[in-house]
C-alpha positions in Angstrom: 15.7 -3.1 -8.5 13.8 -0.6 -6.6 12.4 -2.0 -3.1 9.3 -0.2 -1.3 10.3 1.7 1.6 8.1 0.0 4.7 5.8 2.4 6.5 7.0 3.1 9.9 2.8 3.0 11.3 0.4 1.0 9.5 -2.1 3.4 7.7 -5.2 2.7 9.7 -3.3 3.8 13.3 -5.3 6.0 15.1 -4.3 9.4 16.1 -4.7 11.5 19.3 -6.8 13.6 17.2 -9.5 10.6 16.3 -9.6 9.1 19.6 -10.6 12.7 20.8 -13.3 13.1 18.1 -14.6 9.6 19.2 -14.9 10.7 22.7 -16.7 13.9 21.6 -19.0 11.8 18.7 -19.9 8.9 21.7 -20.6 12.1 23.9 -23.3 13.8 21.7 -25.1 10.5 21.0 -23.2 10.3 17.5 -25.1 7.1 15.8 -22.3 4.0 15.2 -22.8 5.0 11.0 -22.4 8.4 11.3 -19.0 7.7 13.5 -18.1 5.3 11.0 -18.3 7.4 8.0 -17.0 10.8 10.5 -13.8 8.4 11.0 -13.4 6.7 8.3 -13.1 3.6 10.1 -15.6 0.3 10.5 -18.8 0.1 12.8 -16.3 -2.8 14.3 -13.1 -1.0 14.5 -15.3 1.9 16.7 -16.3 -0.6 18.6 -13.5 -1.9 19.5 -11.2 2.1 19.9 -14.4 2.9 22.2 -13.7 -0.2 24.3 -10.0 0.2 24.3 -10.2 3.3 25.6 -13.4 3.3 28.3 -15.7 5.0 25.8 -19.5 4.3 26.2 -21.2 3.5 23.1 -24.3 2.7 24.7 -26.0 6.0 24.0 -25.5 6.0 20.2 -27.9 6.6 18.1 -30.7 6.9 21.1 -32.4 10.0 21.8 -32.7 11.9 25.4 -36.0 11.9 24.9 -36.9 8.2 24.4 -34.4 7.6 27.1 -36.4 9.5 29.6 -39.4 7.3 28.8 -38.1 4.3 29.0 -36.8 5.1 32.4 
């Protein structure tokens, strides 16, 4: 009987490398989709890596320009 040899991190574990391109996506003003689909991950698991690690969302998907005005 063969058994399956268990995983030693779950497949949807983050790496260094996403967390970073996150940080740099949340940055530019990166809408939630095009995170999502960049990623590979959930509008609801970005959500919740952003807030894990102290990274603003609050930007996405808003232009400077309609920022300015609405200041």
């Amino acid at each position: 009987m063969i058994h399956s040899i268990r995983r030693s991190l779950p497949a949807n574990t983050w790496s260094t490398e996403d967390i970073r391109l996150l940080r740099q996506l949340a940055t530019s003003g990166a809408s939630l989709e095009t995170m999502a689909v960049t990623l590979r991950r959930t509008p609801s698991a970005i959500r919740n890596k952003a807030t894990m690690h102290g990274i603003s969302l609050r930007r996405c998907g808003e232009s400077l320009t309609s920022e300015a005005v609405s200041a």
